[in-house]
Kinemage of the C-alpha trace (Angstrom):
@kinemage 1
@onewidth
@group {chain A} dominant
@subgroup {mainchain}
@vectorlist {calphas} color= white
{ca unk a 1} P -29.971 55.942 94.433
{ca unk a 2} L -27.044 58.070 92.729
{ca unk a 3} L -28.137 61.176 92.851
{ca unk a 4} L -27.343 62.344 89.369
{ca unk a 5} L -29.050 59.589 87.678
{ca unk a 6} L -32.550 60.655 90.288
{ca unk a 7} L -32.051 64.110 88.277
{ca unk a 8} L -31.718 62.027 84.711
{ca unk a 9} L -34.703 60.202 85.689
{ca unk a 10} L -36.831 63.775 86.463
{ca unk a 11} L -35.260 65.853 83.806
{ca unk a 12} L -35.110 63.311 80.467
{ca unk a 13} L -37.856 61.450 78.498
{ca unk a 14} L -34.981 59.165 77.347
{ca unk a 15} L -35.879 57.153 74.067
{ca unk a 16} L -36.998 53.723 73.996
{ca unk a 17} L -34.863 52.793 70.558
{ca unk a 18} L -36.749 50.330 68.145
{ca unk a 19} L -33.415 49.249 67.057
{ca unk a 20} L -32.146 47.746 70.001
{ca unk a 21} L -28.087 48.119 68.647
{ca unk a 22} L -28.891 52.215 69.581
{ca unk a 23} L -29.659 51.942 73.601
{ca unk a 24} L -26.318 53.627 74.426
{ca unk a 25} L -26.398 56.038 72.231
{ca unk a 26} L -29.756 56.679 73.342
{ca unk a 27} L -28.934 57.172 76.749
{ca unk a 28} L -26.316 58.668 75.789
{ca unk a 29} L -27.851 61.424 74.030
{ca unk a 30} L -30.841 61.843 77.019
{ca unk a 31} L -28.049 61.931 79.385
{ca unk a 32} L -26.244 64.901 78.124
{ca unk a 33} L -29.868 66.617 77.262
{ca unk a 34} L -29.234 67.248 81.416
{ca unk a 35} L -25.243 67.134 82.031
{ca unk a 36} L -23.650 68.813 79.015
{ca unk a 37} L -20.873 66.289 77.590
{ca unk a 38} L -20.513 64.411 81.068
{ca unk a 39} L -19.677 60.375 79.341
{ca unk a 40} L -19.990 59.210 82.976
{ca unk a 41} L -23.725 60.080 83.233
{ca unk a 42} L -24.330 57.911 80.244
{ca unk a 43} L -22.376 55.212 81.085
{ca unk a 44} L -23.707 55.403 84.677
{ca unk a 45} L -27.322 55.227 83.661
{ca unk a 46} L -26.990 52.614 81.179
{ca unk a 47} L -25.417 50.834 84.249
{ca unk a 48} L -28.468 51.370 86.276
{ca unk a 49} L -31.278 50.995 83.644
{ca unk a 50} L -32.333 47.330 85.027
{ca unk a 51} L -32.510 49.227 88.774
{ca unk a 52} L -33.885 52.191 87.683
{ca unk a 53} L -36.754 49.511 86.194
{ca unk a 54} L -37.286 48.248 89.137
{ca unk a 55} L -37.500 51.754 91.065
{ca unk a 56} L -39.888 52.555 88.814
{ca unk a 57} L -41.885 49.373 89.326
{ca unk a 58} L -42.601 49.532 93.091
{ca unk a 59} L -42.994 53.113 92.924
{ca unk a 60} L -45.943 52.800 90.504
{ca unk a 61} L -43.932 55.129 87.998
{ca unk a 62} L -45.693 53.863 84.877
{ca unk a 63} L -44.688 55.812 82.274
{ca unk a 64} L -40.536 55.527 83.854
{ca unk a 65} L -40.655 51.784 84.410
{ca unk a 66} L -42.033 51.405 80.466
{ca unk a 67} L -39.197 53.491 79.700
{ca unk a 68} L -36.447 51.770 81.644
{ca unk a 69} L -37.881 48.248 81.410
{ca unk a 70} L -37.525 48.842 77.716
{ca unk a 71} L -34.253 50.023 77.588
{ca unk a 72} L -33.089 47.371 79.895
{ca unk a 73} L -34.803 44.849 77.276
{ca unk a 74} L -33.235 46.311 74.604
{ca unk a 75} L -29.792 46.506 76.470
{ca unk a 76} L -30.035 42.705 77.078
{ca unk a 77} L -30.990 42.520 73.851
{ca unk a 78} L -28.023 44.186 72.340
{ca unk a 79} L -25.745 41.454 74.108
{ca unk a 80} L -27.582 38.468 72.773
{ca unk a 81} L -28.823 37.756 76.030
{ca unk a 82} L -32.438 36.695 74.661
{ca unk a 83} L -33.902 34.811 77.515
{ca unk a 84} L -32.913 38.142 80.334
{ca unk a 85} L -34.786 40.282 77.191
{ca unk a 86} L -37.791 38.763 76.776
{ca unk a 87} L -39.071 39.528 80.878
{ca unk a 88} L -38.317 43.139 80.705
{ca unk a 89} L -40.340 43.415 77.876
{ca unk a 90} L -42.935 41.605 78.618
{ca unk a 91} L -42.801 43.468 82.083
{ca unk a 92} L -42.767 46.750 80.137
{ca unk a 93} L -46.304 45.471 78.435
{ca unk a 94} L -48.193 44.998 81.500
{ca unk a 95} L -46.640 48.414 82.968
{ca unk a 96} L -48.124 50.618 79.872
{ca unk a 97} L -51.781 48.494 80.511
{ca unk a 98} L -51.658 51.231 83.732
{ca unk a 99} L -50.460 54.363 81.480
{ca unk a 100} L -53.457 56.454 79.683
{ca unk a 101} L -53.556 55.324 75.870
{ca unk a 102} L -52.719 57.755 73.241
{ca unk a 103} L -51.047 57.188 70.381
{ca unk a 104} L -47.408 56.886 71.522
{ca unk a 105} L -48.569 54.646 73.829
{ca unk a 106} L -49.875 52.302 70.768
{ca unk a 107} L -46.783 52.677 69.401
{ca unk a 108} L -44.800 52.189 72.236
{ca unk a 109} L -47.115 48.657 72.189
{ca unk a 110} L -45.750 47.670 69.331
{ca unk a 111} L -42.171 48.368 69.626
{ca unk a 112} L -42.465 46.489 72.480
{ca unk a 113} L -44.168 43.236 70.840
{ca unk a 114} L -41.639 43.579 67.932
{ca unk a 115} L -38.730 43.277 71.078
{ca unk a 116} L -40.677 40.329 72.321
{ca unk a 117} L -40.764 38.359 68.994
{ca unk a 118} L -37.188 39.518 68.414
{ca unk a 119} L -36.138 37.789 72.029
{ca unk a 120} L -38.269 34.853 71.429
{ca unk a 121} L -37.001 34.105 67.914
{ca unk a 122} L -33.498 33.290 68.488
{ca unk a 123} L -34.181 31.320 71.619
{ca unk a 124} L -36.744 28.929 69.305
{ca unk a 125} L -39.831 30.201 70.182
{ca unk a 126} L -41.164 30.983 67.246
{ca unk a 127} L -45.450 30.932 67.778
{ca unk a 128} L -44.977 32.703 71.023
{ca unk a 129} L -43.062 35.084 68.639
{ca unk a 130} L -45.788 35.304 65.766
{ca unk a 131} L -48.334 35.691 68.640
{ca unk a 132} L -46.793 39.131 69.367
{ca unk a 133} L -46.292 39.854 65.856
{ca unk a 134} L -50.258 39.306 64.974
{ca unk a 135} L -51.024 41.572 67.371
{ca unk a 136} L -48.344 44.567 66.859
{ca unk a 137} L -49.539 44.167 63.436
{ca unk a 138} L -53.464 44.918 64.443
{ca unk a 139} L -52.200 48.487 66.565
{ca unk a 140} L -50.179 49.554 63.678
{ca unk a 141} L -52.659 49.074 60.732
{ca unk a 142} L -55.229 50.696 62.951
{ca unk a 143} L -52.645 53.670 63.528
{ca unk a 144} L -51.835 53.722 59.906
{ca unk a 145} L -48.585 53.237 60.703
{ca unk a 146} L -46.282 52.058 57.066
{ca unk a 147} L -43.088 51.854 58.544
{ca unk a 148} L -44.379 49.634 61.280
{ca unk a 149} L -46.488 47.716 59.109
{ca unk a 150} L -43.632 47.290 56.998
{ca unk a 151} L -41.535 46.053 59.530
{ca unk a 152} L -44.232 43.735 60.558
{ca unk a 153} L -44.202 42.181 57.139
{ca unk a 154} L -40.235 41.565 57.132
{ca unk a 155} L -40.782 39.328 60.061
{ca unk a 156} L -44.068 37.661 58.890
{ca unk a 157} L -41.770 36.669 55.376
{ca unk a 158} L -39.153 35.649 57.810
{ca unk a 159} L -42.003 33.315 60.109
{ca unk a 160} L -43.361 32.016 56.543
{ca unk a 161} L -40.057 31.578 55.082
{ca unk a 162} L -39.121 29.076 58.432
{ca unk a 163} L -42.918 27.128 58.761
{ca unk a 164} L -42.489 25.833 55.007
{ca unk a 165} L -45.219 29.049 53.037
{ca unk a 166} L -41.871 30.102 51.011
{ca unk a 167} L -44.845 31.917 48.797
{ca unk a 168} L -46.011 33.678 51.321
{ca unk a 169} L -42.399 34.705 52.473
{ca unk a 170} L -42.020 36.574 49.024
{ca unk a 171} L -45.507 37.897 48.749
{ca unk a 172} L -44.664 39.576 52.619
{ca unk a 173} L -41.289 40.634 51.251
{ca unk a 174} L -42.734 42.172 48.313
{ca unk a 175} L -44.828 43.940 50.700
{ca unk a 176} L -41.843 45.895 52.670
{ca unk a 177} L -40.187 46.743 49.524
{ca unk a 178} L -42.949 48.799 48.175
{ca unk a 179} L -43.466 50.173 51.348
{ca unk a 180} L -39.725 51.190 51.649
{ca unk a 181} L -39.894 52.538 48.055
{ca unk a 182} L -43.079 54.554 48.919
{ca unk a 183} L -41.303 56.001 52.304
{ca unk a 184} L -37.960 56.164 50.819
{ca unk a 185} L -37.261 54.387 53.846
{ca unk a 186} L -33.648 52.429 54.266
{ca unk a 187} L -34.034 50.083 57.025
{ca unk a 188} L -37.091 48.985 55.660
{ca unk a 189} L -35.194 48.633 52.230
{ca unk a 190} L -32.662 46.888 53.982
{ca unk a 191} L -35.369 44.370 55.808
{ca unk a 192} L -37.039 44.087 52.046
{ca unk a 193} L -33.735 43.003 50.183
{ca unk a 194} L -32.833 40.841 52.832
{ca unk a 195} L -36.241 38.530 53.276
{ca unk a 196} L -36.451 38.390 49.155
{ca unk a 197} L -32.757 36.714 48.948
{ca unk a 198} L -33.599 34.202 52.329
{ca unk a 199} L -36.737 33.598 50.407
{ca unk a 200} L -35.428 33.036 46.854
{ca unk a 201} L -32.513 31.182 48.976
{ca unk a 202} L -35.371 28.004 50.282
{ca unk a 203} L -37.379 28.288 46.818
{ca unk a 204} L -33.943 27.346 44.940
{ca unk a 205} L -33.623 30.525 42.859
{ca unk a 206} L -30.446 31.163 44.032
{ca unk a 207} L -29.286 33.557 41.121
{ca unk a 208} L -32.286 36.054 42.301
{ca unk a 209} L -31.121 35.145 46.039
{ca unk a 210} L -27.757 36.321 45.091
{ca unk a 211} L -28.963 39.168 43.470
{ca unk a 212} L -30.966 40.949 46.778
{ca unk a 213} L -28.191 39.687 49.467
{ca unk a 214} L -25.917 41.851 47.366
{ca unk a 215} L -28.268 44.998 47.142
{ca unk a 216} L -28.668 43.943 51.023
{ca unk a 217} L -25.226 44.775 51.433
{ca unk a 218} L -24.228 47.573 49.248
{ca unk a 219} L -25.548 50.098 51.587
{ca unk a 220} L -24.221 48.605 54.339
{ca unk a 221} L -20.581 50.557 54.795
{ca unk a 222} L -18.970 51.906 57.456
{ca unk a 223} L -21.008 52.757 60.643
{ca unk a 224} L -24.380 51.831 58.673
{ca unk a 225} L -23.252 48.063 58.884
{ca unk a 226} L -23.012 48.197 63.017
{ca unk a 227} L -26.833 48.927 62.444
{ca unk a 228} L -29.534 46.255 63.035
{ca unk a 229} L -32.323 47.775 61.290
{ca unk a 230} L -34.883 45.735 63.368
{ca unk a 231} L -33.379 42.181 62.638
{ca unk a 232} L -32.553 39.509 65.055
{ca unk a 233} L -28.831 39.415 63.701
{ca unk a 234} L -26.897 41.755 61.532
{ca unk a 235} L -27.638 42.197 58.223
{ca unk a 236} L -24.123 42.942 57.134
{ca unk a 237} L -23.709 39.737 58.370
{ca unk a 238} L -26.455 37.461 57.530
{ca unk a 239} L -26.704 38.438 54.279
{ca unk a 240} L -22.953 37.592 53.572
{ca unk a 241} L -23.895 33.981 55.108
{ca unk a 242} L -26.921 33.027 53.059
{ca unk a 243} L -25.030 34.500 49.855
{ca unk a 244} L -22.391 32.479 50.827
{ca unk a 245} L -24.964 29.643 51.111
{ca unk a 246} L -25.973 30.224 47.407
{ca unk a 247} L -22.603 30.321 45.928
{ca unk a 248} L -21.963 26.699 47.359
{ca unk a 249} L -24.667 25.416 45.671
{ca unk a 250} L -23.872 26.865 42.840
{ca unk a 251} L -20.464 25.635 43.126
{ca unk a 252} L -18.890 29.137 43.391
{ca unk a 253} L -16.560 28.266 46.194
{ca unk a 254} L -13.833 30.969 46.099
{ca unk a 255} L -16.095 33.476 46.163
{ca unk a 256} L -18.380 31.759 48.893
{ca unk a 257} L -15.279 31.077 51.160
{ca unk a 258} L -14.615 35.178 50.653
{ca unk a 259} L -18.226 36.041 51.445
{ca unk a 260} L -18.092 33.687 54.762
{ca unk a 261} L -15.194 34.724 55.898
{ca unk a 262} L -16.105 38.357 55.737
{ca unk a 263} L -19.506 37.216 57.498
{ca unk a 264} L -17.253 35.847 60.423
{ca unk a 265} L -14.723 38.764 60.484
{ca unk a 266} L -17.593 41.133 60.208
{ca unk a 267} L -19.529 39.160 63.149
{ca unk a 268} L -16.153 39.157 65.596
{ca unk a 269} L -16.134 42.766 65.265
{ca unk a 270} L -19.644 43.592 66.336
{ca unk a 271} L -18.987 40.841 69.538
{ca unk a 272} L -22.297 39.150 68.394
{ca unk a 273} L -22.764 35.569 68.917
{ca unk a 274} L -25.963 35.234 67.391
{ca unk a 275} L -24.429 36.593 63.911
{ca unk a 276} L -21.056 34.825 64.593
{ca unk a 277} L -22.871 31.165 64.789
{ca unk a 278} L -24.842 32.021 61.992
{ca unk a 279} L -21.607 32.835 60.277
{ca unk a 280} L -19.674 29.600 61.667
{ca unk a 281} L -22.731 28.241 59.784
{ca unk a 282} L -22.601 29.504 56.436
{ca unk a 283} L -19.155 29.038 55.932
{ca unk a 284} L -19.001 25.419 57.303
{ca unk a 285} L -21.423 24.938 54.921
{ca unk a 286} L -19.201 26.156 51.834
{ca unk a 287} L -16.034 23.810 52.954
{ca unk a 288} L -18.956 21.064 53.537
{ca unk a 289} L -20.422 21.488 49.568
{ca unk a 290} L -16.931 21.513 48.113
{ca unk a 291} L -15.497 18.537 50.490
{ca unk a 292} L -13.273 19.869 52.710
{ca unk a 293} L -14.671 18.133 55.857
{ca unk a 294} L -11.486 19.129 58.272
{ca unk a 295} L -12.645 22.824 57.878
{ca unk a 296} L -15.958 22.276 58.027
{ca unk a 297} L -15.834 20.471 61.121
{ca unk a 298} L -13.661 23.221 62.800
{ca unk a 299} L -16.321 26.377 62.003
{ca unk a 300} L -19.521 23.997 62.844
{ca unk a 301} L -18.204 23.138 65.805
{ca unk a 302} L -16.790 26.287 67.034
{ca unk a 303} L -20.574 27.389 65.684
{ca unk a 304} L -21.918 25.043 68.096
{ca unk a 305} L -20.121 26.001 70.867
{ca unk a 306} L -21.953 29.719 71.056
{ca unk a 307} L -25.151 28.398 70.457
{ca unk a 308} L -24.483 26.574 73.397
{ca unk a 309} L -23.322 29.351 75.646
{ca unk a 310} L -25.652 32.191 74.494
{ca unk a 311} L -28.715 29.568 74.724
{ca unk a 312} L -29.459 30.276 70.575
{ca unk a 313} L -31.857 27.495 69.940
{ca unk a 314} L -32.338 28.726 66.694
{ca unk a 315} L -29.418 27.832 65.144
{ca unk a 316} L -28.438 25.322 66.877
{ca unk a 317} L -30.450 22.526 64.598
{ca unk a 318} L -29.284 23.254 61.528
{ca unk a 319} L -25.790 23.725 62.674
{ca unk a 320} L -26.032 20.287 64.336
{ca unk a 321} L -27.326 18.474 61.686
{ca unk a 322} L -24.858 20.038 59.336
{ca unk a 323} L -21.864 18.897 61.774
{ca unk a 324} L -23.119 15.381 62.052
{ca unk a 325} L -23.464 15.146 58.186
{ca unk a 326} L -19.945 16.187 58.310
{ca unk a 327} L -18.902 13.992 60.871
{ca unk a 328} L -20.739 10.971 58.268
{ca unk a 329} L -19.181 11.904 55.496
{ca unk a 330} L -15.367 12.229 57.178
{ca unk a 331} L -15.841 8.484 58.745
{ca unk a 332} L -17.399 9.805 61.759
{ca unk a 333} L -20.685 7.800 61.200
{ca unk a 334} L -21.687 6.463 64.389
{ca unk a 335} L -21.180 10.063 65.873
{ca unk a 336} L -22.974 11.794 62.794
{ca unk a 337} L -26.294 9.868 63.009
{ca unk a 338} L -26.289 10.669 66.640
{ca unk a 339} L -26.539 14.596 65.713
{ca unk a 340} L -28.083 14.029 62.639
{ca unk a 341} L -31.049 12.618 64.925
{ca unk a 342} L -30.842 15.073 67.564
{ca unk a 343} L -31.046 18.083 65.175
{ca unk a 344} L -34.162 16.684 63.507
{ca unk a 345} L -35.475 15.938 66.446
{ca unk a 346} L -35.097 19.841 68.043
{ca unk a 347} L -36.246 21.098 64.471
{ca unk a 348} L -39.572 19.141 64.612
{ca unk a 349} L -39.844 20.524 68.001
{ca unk a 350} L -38.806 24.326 67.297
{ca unk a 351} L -41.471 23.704 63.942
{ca unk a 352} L -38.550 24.940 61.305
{ca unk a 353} L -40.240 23.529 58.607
{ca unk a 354} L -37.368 25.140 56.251
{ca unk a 355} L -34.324 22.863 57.650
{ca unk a 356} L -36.669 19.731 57.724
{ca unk a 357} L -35.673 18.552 54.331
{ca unk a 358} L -32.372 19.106 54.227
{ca unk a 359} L -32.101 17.908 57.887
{ca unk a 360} L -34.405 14.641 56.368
{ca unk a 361} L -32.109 13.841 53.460
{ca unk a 362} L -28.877 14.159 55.148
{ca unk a 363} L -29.946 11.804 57.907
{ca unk a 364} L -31.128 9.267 54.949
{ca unk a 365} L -27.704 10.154 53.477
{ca unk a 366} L -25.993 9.082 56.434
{ca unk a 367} L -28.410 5.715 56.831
{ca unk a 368} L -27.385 4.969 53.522
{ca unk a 369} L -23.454 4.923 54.198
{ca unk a 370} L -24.326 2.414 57.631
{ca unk a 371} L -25.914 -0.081 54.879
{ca unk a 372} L -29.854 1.034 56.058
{ca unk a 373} L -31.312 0.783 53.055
{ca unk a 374} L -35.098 0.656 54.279
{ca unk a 375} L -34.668 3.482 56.420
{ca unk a 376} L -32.630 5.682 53.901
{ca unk a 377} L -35.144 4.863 51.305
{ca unk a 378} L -37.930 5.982 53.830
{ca unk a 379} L -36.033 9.085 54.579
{ca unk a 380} L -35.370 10.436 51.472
{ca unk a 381} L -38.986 9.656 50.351
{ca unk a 382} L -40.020 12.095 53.232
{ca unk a 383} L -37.992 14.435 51.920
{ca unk a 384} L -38.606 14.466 48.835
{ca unk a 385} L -42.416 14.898 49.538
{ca unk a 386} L -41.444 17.767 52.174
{ca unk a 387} L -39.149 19.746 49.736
{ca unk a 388} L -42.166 19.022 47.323
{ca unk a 389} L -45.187 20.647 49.432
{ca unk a 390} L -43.133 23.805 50.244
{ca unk a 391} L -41.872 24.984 47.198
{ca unk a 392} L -38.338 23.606 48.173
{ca unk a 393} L -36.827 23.436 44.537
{ca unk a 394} L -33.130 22.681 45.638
{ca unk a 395} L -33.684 20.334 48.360
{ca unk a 396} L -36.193 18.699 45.963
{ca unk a 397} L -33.247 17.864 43.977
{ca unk a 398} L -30.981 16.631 46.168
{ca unk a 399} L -33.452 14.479 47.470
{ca unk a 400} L -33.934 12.839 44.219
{ca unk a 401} L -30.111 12.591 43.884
{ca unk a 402} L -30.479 10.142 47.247
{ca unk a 403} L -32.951 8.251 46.053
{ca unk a 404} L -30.927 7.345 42.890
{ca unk a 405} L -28.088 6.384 45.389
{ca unk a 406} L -30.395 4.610 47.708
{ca unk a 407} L -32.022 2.741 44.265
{ca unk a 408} L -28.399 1.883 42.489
{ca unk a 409} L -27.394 0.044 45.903
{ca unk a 410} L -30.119 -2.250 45.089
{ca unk a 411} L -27.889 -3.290 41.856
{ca unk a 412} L -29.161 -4.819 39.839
{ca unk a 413} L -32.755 -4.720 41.111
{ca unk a 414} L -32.834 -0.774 41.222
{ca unk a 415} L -31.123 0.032 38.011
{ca unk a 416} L -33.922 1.183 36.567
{ca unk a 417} L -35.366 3.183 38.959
{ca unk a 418} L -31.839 4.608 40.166
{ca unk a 419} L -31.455 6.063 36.605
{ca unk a 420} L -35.050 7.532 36.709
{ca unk a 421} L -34.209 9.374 39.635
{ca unk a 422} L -30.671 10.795 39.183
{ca unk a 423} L -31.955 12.221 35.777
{ca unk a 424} L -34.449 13.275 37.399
{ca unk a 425} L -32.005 15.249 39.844
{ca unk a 426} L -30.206 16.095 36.795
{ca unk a 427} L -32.379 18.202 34.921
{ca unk a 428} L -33.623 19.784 38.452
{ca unk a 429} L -29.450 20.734 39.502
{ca unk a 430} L -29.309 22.264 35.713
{ca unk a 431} L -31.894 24.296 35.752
{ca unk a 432} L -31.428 26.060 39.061
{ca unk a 433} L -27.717 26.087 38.472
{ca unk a 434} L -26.361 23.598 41.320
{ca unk a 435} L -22.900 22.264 39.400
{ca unk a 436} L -21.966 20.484 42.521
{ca unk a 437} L -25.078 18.564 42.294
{ca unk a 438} L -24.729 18.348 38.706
{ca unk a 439} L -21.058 15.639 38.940
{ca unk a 440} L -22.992 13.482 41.638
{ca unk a 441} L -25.166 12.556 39.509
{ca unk a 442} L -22.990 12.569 36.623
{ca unk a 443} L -20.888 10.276 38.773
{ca unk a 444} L -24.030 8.113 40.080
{ca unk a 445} L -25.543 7.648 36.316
{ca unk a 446} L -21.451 7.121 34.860
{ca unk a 447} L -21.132 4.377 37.634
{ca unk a 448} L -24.796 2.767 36.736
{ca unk a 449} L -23.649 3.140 33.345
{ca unk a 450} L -20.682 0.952 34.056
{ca unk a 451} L -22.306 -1.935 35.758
{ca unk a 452} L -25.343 -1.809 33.169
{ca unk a 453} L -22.200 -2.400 30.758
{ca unk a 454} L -22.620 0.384 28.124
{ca unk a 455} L -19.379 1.943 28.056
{ca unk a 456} L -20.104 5.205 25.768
{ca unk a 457} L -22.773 6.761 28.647
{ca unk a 458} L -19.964 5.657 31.046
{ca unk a 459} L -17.511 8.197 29.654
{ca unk a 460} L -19.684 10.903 28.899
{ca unk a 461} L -21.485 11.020 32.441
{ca unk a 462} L -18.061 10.099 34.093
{ca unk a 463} L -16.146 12.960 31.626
{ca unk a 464} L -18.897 15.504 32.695
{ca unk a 465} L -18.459 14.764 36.191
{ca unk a 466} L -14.584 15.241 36.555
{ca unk a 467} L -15.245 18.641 34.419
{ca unk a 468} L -17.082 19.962 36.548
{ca unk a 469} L -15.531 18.770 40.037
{ca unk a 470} L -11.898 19.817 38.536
{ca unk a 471} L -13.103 23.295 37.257
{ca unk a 472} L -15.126 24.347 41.157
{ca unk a 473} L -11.985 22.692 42.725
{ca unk a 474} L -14.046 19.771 44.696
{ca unk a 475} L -10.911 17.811 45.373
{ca unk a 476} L -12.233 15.320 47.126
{ca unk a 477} L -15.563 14.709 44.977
{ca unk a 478} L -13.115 14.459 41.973
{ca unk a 479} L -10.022 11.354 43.552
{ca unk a 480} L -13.416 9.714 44.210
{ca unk a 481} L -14.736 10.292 40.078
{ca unk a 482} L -11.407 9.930 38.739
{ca unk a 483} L -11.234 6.177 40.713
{ca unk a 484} L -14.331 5.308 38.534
{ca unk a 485} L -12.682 6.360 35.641
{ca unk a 486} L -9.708 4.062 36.065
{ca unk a 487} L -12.238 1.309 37.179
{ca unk a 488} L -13.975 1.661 33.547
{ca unk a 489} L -10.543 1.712 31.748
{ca unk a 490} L -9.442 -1.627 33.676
{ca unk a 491} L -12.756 -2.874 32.828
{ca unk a 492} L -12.015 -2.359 29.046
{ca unk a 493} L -8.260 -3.533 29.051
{ca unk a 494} L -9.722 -6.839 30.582
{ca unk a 495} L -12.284 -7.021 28.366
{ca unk a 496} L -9.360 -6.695 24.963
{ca unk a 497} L -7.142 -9.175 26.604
{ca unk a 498} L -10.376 -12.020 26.861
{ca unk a 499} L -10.670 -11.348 22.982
């Protein structure tokens, strides 16, 4: 072994950093604690952390192979290379079983549980994950530890946000922030901000989501935004894309294509693929709201393309099914319901609760366009009664919205009931704010209107519509509005020219 890292080893109690994003400058700082302002011993032992691990190992070394085991966690970690993290930790557990217990060794316990969740989450396995979080969260309240226990709560709102509790994912949120305020504690503030917007994001409040991504962000400048403060991804980043995801449905598009796009420039800086997908994501999702399908396609795929490579079954569902409702809506169908099914599929699987709904609807969505009534109707029933039993609000409405589609196919049969159910929709998309939402079914009750035969609902539903689709720019939303529009006047001239 090189001989100066031996004397690193002896000489340095090097620190096992609970945000993984620090290990080099961790090593960094142990390595010139022994040779002055020497860069190659750092960059030599952060080389040789996963062998010095090892070393450690066989030599029975406890308290070293904790120490390097962690740090070559953490360094895998850093890279987005989940599945080579989880091991070391997990390895580092059973090594500090053989180490006397004090309290840093408690500590060190739960540092390394939060590492394992943080591996396991990004990779899909998200009980394993909350196994290790249950239990970090039983050494730290008996150590009295806040700032662990408030870290522990950011993670628990993120796990209840994800399995469908979004109540609980605020109440555990609310939790970090007055622990952050009590501590005056930034990364915890950070963590607090961040889990009340996500969770405001699935309940439908998406004016209070809005409001926390932005406090998320405003400390975030300079060097402080290449910090991870504990999160699986960036929060410079992942903020930007679920604000970004807000502003679409609130039909905000310029300045949800600016916050995307800094998410992705952001992302390509830090060279991190699990905040870059993410960011392909949110952005994708933007073009997809407003209609622009040929962008869309181009970020969900590229999206797709890391999960695949970096092995990030987390986002790889909801990208999917995002793509293939993409791919449905640009004339792609056959190729859509094929994702649209596998993304459901690896949801249910994963137990993402959150995306089910959405994932639900846009498959019935897609059902609907191949003429499969029974099973669209089925579909968006399900999802309806998902969005429903976890506090869902937005998908709730767009759900509705489908079954007023599915119902008005069913002309004349389902007039009725279509109506029922795109006001229904209506008043849901007006309250939370979702203008997008708002013209569909403005265009779905104008077009009912029309074939029911009374003209003046016709123009005011149809003349709401195109207002809104021409003011958020929805180009494509609005040829398709403005063809129903000519249809009613041609309607009318015919009907003048048979008196």
């Amino acid at each position: 072994m090189d001989r100066t890292i031996t004397h690193v080893i002896k000489r340095t109690g090097a620190v096992v950093p609970f945000n993984a994003g620090r290990i080099t400058n961790a090593i960094y700082r142990a390595a010139v604690a022994v040779g002055g302002r020497d860069r190659s011993i750092a960059e030599r032992l952060t080389e040789q952390v996963e062998r010095l691990a090892q070393y450690a190992l066989r030599g029975e070394v406890w308290n070293k192979a904790v120490r390097y085991l962690s740090q070559a966690g953490a360094k895998a970690f850093a890279r987005s290379a989940h599945r080579e993290a989880a091991p070391y930790f997990q390895e580092a557990l059973a090594a500090l079983a053989h180490v006397p217990e004090s309290r840093e060794t408690l500590e060190q316990s739960v540092d390394l549980r939060l590492g394992l969740r943080n591996s396991l989450f990004p990779v899909g396995e998200v009980e394993a994950g909350l196994g290790h979080l249950r239990d970090a969260e039983r050494v730290a309240a008996a150590l009295g530890d806040r700032h662990r226990l408030g870290l522990i709560s950011a993670y628990l709102s993120e796990h209840s946000r994800l399995t469908g509790h979004t109540a609980n994912a605020v109440a555990s949120a609310r939790k970090v922030e007055s622990i952050a305020t009590e501590l005056d504690d930034l990364p915890l503030a950070v963590a607090a901000n961040y889990y009340l917007g996500t969770a405001y994001f699935t309940a439908g409040n998406y004016r209070l989501c809005e409001e926390y991504l932005q406090k998320t962000v405003q400390p975030l400048d300079g060097d402080v935004g290449r910090e991870r403060f504990g999160l699986a991804g960036f929060p410079v980043v992942m903020a930007r894309v679920w604000w970004a995801w807000a502003l679409a449905e609130r039909g905000e598009f310029d300045e949800g294509m600016s916050r995307g796009g800094e998410a992705i420039r952001l992302a390509e800086t830090l060279n991190h693929p699990y905040s870059l997908a993410f960011a392909c994501r949110g952005l994708g999702h933007v073009y997809c709201i407003k209609g622009e399908f040929r962008q869309a396609t181009s970020l969900l795929e590229r999206g797709l393309t890391l999960c695949r490579e970096w092995n990030l079954h987390f986002v790889a569902p909801t990208l999917t099914g995002m793509l293939g409702h993409v791919y449905a809506m640009s004339g792609r169908l056959p190729e859509g319901l094929h994702l649209l099914e596998q993304a459901l599929s690896a949801a249910e699987a994963i137990g993402f609760t959150m995306f089910l709904a959405p994932l639900i609807v846009r498959l019935g969505k897609a059902r609907l366009l191949a003429d499969q009534l029974r099973d669209a109707t089925d579909l968006a029933e399900r999802g309806l009664a998902m969005a429903r039993a976890h506090g869902q609000r937005g998908q709730e409405a767009w759900a509705l919205h489908l079954l007023g589609d599915v119902a008005a196919h069913r002309d004349p049969s389902g007039a009725e009931a279509a109506e029922g159910r795109y006001h229904a929709a209506l008043t849901l998309a007006t309250e939370l704010g979702m203008r997008p939402l708002m013209a569909h079914c403005h265009v779905g009750l104008g077009t009912l209107s029309r074939r029911m035969g009374s003209r003046e609902k016709t123009q005011n539903h149809l003349s709401a519509a195109t207002t809104i689709l021409r003011e958020t720019g929805m180009r494509f939303w609005l040829e398709q509005a403005e063809a129903e529009v000519r249809q009613v006047a041609c309607q009318a001239h015919v009907s003048v020219l048979s008196k």
